[in-house]
Structure formats: C-alpha cells, structure tokens
N, C-alpha and C positions, 0 to 999 in steps of 0.2 A: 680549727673550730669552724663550726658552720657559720654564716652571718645573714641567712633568711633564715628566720624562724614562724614566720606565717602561716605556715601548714600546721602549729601547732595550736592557734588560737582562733576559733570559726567566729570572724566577727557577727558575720550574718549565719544562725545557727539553724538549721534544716529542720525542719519537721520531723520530732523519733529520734534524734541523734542523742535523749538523753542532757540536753540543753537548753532546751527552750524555756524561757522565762529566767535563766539564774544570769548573777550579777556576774559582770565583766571579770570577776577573780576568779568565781567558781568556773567562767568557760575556760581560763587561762589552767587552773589547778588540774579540772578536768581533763584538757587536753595534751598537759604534759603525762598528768599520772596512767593516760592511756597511750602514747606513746612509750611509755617505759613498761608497759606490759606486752606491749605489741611488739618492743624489742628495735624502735627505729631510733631511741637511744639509746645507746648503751650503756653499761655501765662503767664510770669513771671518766662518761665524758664529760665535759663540762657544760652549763647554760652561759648565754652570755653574762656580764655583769646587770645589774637590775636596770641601771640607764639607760644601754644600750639596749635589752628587750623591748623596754617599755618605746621608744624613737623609733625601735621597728614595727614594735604590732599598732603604734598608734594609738599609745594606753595609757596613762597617769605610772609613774614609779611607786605611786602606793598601791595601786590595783597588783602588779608585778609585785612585791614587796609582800601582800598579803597571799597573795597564790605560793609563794616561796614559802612561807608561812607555816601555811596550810598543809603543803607535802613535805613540813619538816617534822609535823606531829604526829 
C-alpha cells in the first residue's frame, strides 16, 4: 500500500482546478474521486485507514471521515 498520499489532496488549490473556494472534504472527496477515474487508483486497492490519511495530508480525521462519506454515497 502506498504511504504518501499527498498528490491526492491540493491543499493549496490552483486556479480552474474545479476547487477553488470548497471545504477541505470536498478537496479530499474531489481529489480521490478523480484519481479513480483517472485510474491512478485502482480498483481494490485500498486508502489508508482514516488516522493515518488525515497525519499525512495534515487534515482533522473528521474532514477524512466526511470525504469517505461522501464517495460512499
């Protein structure tokens, strides 16, 4: 399993990326569910557990927690 996941979350989010202004979940939700269309996850692989994302991107376990959420509905 990978253990950088920071290419997956733009904390500082670019101009046009389709991010600008939404809350820290929506960059996270955003940025996996384009990852899995882009195909740089696969399928069946796994994310880390929510603790250990949230100590990598530098993010609350409820932001993580709510992005999970998110692309579970």
């Amino acid at each position: 399993m990978r253990s950088d996941f920071t290419w997956i979350y733009p904390s500082h989010p670019a101009s046009g990326d389709g991010t600008n202004g939404d809350t820290a979940y929506r960059r996270l939700y955003l940025g996996i569910r384009q990852a899995i269309l882009d195909g740089r996850l696969h399928p069946g692989e796994k994310l880390p557990a929510s603790r250990d994302l949230a100590q990598n991107l530098g993010i609350s376990r409820n932001t993580v927690m709510t992005s999970f959420d998110l692309l579970a509905s």
